[in-house]
N, C-alpha and C positions, 0 to 999 in steps of 0.2 A: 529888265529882262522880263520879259511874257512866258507867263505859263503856256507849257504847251497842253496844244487841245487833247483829250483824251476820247475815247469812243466808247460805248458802253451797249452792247451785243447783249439780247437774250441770251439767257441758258437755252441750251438743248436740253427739252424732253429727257429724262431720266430713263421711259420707257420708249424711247426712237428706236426703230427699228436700226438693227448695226448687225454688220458680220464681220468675223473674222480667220483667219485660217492660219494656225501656227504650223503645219507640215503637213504636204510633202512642200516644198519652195518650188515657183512655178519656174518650168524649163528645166525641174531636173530631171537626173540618169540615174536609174537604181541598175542594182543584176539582179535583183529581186522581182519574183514576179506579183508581188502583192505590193502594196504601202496601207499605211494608215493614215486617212486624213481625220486631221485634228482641229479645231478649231474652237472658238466660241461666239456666243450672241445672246441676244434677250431672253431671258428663264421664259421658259415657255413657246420660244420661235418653234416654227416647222420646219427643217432643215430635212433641203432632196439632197444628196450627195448620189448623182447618177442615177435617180431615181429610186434609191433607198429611202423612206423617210424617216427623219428621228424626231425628235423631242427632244431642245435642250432643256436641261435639266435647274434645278437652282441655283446651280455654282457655274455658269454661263458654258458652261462645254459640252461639244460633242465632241465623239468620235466613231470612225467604223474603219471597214478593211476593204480596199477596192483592189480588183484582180488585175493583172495587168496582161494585155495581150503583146507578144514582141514588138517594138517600135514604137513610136509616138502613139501616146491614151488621150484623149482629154476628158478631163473630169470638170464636171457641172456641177456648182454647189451654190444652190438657192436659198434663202432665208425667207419666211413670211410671218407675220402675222395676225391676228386677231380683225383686226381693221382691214385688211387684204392689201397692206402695204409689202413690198417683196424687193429684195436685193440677191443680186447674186457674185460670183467670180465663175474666172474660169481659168484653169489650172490645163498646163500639158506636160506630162511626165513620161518620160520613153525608159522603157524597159529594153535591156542592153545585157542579155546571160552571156 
């Protein structure tokens, strides 16, 4: 029997630029004219959510409160930083009162 071959991959950078976004979930319906989006990424990212900027924090999260206008929103959420590496998503949430 032959061992099989195995493949051995760097690590990822500890500090790689990542984003993530735990809510609102993209293509959803609120009756709410607001949500919160929530997310995280690298302590210290630049995070636009719609042109708001934040600053995540030590404990990898943002969050903020976006308005919603009736019918399909989309929300832009960008991550950047130090180095001017940048990721983003893009999110569409229809508000439905």
């Amino acid at each position: 029997m032959q061992p099989t071959p195995t493949s051995i991959s760097a690590p990822e950078p500890s500090d790689a630029l990542w984003l993530q976004v735990l809510s609102p979930p993209d293509e959803a319906v609120v009756d709410t004219s607001q949500v919160d989006v929530i997310g995280s990424s690298l302590p210290g990212a630049v995070v636009s959510v719609n042109e708001e900027i934040l600053i995540v924090g030590s404990d990898q999260q943002f969050k903020t409160t976006v308005f919603l206008d009736e019918g399909p929103n989309v929300i832009e959420i960008i991550a950047s930083d130090d180095s001017g590496n940048e990721t983003s998503l893009i999110l569409t949430v229809t508000y439905e009162p």
